[in-house]
C-alpha positions, 0 to 999 in steps of 0.5 A: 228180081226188081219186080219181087223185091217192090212187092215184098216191100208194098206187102210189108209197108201195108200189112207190117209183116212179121219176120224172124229178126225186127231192125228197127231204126229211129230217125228222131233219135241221135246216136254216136257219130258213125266213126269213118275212120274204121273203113281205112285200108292197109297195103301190106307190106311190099305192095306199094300200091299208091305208087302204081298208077292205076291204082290210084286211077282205081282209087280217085273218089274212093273213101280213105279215111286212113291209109297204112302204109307198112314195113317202110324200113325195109320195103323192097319197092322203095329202094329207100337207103343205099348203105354204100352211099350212105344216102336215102331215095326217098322218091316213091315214098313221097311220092306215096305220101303224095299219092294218098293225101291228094286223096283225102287219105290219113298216112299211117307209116309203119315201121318194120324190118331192119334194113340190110345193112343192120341185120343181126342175122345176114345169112338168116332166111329172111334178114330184114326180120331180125332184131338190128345188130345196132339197135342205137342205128336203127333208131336214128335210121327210124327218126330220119325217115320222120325228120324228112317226112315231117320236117323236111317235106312237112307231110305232117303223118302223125302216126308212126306206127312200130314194128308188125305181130312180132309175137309169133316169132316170125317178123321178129326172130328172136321173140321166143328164144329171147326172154319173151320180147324184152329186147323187142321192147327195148327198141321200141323205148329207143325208137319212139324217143328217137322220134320224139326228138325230131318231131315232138307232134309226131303220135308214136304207137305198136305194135301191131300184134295179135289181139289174142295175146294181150298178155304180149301187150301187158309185158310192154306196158310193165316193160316201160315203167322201167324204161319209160318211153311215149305211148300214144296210141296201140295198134292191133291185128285180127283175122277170123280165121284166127280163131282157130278151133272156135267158130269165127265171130266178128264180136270178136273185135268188140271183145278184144279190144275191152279185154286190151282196154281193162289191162292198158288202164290198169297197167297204164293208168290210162287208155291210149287210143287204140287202131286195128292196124290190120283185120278181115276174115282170111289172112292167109288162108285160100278159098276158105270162105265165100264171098258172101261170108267175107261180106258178112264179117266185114259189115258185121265187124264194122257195125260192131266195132261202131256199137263198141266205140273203143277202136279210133280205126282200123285198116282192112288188109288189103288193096291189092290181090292177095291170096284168097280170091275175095278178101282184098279191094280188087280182083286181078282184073282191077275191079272192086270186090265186095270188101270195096263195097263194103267199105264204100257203103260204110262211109257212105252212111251220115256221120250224124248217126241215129238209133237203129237194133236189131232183135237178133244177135246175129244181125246187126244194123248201123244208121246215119241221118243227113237232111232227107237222106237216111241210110243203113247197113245191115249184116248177118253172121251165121256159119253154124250148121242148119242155119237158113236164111230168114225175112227181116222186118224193118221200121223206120220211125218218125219220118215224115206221116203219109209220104211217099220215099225212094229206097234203094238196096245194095245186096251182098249175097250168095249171087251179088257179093261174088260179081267184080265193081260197083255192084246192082242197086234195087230200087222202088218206092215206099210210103210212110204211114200216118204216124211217120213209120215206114216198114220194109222187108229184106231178105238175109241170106245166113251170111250176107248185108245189105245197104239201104238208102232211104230218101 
């Protein structure tokens, strides 16, 4: 395979192969700063994954750029609140704070579920997902957990992010029976200026629901003219196999977020920033893409959601195992699977980013320049029928003339996105010719990315 991929990379530097998508890349040309935050991770409720020792074992040196931890209201591992006592344990949520910020990584808290002893519903199928019987209570109840976290203990978690996908009439049970979520956004107002009282820093957003529905989003924002409570920021979800009867297409992201932007300034007056709170290709789905196709979405969606600048971050969901056997950091052995890598490489590109694109619609590239070291990530996304795999032609331009480089590749395809860990690296030489071009060659499966590092 070494031996093939040098030769294709020798050929296309000296006869400048033509292919079926040109990736050109402009080393002298500053692009926008490559957004890091976009490669945060999301936990999912219940896991409590930074309290389990190895996983932060797992986890040491891995970029966490942004870390939500979810449904601490009501997360059954934290044993947070004894309401026979009256008294909180906050022992696993500090120690999960602690966990992620001795890692480098930025607490997104997320505040969802009523606690058993304010729900309105006891006998309901799941309790913690009715609306609080005392929505003054659950108010002052959110604002304790800030005033420990921040005040008490001085963590400084900034975002607090309220409640998660509501709209489907599941997390909040009510939603459709009780006028469309006005109540909803009645405890949202509550909460927010709950927190606020405790800690005026504290950035106070939601609610986490389906970008697919942003007339949802326009009801809260007409909501609050006339119960007017903060907004600093609005988080959003979105899974491919949301797509329902369309085909899945990572665009997606780029395109709900300008329709949630258009309708914030026109309602709002203003853009709060916006975090994808949760998002990859299968949400509850099982098996129903390989692992090369969740290694395309993820570096496709990531390289469009840089193209479009509009999202301040977003969090993959999720950590551990889950249901489908690719989607998540780890499999159930404890190894890293592709979206780790995926994830890795994104923040292994230089902040300083660099002009790169594609010719192809269906492939995208992001680029990043630090001193001599060059790095891409290349993705393409193509599940119509028919589709074949193709031979991209890459240059790189205004490099140093006549000079030799060292690349090296990191495949997710059909054979290397399946395999657990830190996955195979290519690697061979190149040479730049006399007007500081270098052409490579990479073959791209319909479904598949690839990392490049140039140096």
């Amino acid at each position: 395979m070494l031996k093939r991929t040098a030769l294709i990379l020798a050929l296309a530097a000296m006869l400048g192969v033509s292919a079926g998508t040109k990736i050109t890349v402009d080393a002298g040309r500053k692009a926008a700063p490559v957004n890091h935050r976009l490669a945060g991770v999301s936990q999912g409720g219940n896991a409590g994954s930074f309290f389990k020792p190895e996983i932060r074992e797992r986890l040491d040196g891995f970029p966490l750029p942004l870390v939500r931890i979810e449904m601490i209201t009501n997360s059954l591992p934290y044993n947070l609140y004894d309401a026979a006592t009256g008294k909180f344990n906050w022992t696993k949520l500090d120690d999960e704070i602690e966990a992620v910020q001795k890692r480098g990584g930025e607490v997104m808290i997320n505040l969802f579920g009523t606690p058993p002893h304010l729900a309105s519903d006891p006998a309901a199928k799941v309790p913690a997902f009715t609306p609080p019987s005392d929505f003054k209570a659950y108010a002052d109840f959110c604002a304790e957990i800030v005033r420990h976290v921040n005040i008490e203990k001085r963590y400084n978690v900034r975002f607090w992010e309220f409640w998660n996908e509501p709209s489907g009439g599941w997390f909040w049970s009510t939603w459709k029976s009780q006028g469309g979520g006005e109540s909803f956004f009645r405890l949202y107002s509550m909460v927010a200026r709950a927190i606020k009282a405790v800690d005026p820093d504290a950035l106070v957003g939601g609610f986490g629901d389906n970008m697919q529905y942003p007339e949802n989003y326009q009801g809260w924002f007409r909501y609050l003219k006339k119960d007017p409570a903060p907004v600093d920021f609005l988080s959003v979800h979105y899974y491919g196999d949301w797509s329902d009867k369309t085909a899945p297409d990572p665009e997606s992201y780029a395109v709900l977020t300008d329709r949630l932007a258009a309708i914030a300034k026109r309602e709002l007056g203003r853009v709060p920033p916006i975090y994808l709170t949760e998002w990859n290709l299968a949400a509850e789905s099982e098996g129903k893409f390989s692992a090369a196709e969740t290694a395309a979405w993820i570096g496709s969606a990531l390289c469009r959601m840089q193209r479009n600048g509009k999202l301040e971050g977003a969090a993959l969901f999720r950590v551990e195992h889950y249901r489908d056997p690719y989607s998540s950091l780890f499999n159930q052995a404890g190894e890293f699977r592709v979206p780790a890598r995926m994830l890795k490489n994104f923040c292994a590109i230089p902040a300083d980013g660099i002009a790169a694109a594609s010719s192809s619609a269906d492939t995208v590239v992001v680029a990043g320049k630090d001193g001599g070291k060059l790095s891409m990530l290349i993705a393409r996304f193509n599940r119509a029928d028919g589709v074949t795999g193709e031979k991209a032609s890459i240059e790189v331009k205004r490099l140093k003339p006549d000079t030799d480089y060292q690349v090296s590749i990191r495949r997710e395809d059909t054979i290397g996105a399946q395999q657990g860990g830190e996955g195979d690296w290519e690697k061979m030489s190149a040479k730049s010719d006399n007007s500081g071009t270098l052409r490579l060659e990479l073959d791209l499966e319909p479904c598949s990315a690839a990392y490049v590092v140039i140096e």
